[in-house]
Biotite code that builds the C-alpha atoms (Angstrom):
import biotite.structure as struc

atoms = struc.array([
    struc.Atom([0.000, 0.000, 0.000], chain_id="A", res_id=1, res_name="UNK", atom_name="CA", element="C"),
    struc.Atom([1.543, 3.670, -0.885], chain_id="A", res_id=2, res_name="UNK", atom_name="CA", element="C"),
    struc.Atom([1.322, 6.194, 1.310], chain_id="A", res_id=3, res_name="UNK", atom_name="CA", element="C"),
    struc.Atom([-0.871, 8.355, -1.344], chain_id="A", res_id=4, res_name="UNK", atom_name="CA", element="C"),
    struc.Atom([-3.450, 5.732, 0.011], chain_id="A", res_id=5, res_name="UNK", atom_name="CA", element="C"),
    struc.Atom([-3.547, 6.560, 3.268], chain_id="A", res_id=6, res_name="UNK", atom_name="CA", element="C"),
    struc.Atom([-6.887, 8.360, 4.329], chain_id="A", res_id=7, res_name="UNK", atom_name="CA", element="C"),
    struc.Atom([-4.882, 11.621, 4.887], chain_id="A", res_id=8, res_name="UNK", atom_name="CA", element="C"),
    struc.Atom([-3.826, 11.792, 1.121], chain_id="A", res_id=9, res_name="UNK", atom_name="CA", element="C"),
    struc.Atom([-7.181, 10.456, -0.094], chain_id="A", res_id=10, res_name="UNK", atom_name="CA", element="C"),
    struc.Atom([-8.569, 13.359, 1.967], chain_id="A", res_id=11, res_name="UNK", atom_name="CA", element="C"),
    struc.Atom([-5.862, 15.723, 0.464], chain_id="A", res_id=12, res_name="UNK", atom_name="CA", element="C"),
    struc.Atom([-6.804, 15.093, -3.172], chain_id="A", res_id=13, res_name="UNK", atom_name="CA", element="C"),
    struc.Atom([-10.874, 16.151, -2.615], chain_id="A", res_id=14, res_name="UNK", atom_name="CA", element="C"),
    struc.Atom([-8.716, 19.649, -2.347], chain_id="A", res_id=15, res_name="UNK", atom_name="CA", element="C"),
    struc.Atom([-7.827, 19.950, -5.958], chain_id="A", res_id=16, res_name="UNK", atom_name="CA", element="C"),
    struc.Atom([-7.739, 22.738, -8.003], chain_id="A", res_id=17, res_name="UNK", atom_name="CA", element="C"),
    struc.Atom([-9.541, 24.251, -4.981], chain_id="A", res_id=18, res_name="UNK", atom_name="CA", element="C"),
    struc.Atom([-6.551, 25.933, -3.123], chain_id="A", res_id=19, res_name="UNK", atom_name="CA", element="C"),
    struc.Atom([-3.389, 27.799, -4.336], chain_id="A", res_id=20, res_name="UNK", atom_name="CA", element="C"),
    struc.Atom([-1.215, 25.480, -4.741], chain_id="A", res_id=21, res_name="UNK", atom_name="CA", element="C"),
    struc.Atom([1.659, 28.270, -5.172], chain_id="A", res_id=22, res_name="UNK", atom_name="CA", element="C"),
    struc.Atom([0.605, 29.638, -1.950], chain_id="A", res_id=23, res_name="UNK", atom_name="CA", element="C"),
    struc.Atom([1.262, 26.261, -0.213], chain_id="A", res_id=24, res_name="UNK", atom_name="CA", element="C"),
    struc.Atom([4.569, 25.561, -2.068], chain_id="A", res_id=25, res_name="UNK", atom_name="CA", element="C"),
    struc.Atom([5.672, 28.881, 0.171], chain_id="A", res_id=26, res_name="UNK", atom_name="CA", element="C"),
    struc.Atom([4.057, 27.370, 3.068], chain_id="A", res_id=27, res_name="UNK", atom_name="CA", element="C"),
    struc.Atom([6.099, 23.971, 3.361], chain_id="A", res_id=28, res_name="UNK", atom_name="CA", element="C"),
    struc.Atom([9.061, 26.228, 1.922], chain_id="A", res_id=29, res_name="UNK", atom_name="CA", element="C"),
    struc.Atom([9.238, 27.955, 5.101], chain_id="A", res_id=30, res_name="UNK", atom_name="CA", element="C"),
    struc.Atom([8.204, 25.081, 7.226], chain_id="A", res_id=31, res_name="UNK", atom_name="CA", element="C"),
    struc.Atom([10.620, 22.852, 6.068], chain_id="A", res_id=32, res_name="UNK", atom_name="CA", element="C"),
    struc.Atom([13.405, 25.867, 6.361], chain_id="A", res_id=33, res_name="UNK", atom_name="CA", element="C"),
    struc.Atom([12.007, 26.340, 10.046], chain_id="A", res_id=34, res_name="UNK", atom_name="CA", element="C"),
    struc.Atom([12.281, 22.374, 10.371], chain_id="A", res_id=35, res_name="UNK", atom_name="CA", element="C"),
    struc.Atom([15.929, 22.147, 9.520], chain_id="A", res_id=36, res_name="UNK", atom_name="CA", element="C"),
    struc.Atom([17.094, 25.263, 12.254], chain_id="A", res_id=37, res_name="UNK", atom_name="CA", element="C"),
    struc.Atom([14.405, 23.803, 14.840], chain_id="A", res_id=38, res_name="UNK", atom_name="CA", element="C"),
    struc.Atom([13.651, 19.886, 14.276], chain_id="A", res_id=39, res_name="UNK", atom_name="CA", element="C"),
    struc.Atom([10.416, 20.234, 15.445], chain_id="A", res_id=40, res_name="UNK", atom_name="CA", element="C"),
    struc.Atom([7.816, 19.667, 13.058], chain_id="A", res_id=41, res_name="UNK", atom_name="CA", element="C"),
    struc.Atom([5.094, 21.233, 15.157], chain_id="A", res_id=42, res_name="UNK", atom_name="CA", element="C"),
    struc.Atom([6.529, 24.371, 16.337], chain_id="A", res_id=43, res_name="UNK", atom_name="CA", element="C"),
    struc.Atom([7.891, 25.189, 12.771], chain_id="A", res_id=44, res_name="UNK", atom_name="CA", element="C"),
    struc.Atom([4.043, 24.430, 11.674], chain_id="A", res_id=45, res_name="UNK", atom_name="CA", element="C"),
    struc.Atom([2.305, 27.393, 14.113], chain_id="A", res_id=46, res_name="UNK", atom_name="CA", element="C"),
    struc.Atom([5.528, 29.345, 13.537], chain_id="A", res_id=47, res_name="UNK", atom_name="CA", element="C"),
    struc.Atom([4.964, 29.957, 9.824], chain_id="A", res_id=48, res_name="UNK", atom_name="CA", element="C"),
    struc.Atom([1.252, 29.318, 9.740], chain_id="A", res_id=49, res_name="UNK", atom_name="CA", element="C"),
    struc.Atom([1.165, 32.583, 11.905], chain_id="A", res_id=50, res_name="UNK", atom_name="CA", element="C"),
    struc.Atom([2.452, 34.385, 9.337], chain_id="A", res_id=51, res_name="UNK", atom_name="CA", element="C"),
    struc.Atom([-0.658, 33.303, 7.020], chain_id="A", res_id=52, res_name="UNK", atom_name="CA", element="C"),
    struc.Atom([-3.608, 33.342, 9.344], chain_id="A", res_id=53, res_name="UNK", atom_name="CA", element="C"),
    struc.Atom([-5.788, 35.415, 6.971], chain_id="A", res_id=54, res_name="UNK", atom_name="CA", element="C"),
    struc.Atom([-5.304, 32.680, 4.334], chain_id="A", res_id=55, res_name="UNK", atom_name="CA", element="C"),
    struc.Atom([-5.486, 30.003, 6.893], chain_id="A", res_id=56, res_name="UNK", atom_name="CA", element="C"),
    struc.Atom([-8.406, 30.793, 8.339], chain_id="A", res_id=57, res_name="UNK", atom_name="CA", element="C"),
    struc.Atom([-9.831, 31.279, 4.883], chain_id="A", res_id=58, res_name="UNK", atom_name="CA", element="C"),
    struc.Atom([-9.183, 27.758, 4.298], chain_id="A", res_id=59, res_name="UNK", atom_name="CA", element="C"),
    struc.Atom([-9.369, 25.962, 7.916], chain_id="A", res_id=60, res_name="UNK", atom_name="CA", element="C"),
    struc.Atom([-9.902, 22.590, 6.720], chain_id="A", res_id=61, res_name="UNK", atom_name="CA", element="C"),
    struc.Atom([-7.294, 22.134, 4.218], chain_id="A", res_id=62, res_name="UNK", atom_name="CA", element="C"),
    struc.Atom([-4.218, 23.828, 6.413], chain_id="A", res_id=63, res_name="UNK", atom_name="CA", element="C"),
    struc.Atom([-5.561, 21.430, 9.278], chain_id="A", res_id=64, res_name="UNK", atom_name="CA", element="C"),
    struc.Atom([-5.152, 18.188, 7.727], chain_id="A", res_id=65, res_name="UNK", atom_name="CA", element="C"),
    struc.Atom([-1.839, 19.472, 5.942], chain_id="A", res_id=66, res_name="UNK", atom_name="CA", element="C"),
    struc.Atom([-0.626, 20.125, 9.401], chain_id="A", res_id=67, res_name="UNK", atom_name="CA", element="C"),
    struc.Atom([-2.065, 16.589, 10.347], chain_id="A", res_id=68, res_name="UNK", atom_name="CA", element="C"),
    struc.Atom([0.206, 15.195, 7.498], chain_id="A", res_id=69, res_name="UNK", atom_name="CA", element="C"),
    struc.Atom([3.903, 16.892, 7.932], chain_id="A", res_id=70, res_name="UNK", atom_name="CA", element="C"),
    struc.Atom([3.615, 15.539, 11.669], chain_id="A", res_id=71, res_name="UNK", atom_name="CA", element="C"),
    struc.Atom([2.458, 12.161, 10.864], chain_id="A", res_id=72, res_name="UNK", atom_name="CA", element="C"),
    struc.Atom([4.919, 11.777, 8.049], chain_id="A", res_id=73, res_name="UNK", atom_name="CA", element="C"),
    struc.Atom([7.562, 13.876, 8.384], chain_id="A", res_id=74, res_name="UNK", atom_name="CA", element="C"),
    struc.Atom([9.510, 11.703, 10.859], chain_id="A", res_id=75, res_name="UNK", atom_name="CA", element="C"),
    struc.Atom([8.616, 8.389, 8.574], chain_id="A", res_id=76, res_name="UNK", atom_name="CA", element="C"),
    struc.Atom([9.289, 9.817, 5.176], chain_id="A", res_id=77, res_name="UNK", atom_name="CA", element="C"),
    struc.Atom([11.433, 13.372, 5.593], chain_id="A", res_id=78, res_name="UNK", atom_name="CA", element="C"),
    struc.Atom([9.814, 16.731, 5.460], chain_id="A", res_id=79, res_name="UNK", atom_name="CA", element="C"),
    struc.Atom([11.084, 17.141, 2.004], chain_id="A", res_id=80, res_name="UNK", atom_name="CA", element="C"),
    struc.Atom([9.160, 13.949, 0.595], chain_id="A", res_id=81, res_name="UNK", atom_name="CA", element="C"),
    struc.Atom([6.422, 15.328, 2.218], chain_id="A", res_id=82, res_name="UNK", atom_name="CA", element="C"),
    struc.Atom([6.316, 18.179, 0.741], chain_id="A", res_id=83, res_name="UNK", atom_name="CA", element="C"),
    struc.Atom([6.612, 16.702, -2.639], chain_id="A", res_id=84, res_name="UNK", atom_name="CA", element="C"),
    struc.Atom([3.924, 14.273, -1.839], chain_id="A", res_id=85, res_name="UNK", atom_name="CA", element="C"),
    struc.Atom([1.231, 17.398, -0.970], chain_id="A", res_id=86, res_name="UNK", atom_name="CA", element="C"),
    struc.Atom([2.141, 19.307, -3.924], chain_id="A", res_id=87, res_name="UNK", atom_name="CA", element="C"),
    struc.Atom([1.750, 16.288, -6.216], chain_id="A", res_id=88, res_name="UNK", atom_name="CA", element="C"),
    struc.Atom([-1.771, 15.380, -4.503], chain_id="A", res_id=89, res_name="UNK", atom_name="CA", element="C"),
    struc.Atom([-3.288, 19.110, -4.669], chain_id="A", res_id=90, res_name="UNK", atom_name="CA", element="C"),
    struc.Atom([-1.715, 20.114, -8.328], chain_id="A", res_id=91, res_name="UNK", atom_name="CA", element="C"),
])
């Protein structure tokens, strides 16, 4: 079984074409940047997700069960394969 078919990826895809996905590629850009200095997947999440609460809370849903995803897999499969992962699902 892949990990796209894990619930949280099947979940992902329902979002698109219905976010920005160039607005997200910033997102985990600056997460993962705030991962390598800190090495904490969760802190580096609210860190940079404070920057973008307007578009956040726009968008509740979808930054909820991204953040559900970078700390379930992060540890497992590295924050950049991840990231690739996400973008892949949502473009």
């Amino acid at each position: 079984m892949s990990i796209l078919d894990q619930e949280e990826f099947k979940q992902l895809r329902n979002f698109k074409g219905k976010v920005d996905s160039e607005l997200v590629k910033r997102i985990l850009e600056e997460v993962e940047l705030d991962f390598e200095k800190s090495g904490n997947i969760k802190s580096s999440i609210i860190f940079i997700y404070t920057n973008y609460i307007q578009q956040i809370k726009q968008n509740r849903d979808f930054f909820n069960l991204l953040s559900i995803i970078l700390e379930k897999y992060t540890p497992k499969l590295g924050i950049d394969n991840v990231n690739q992962l996400i973008l892949s699902s949502i473009s």
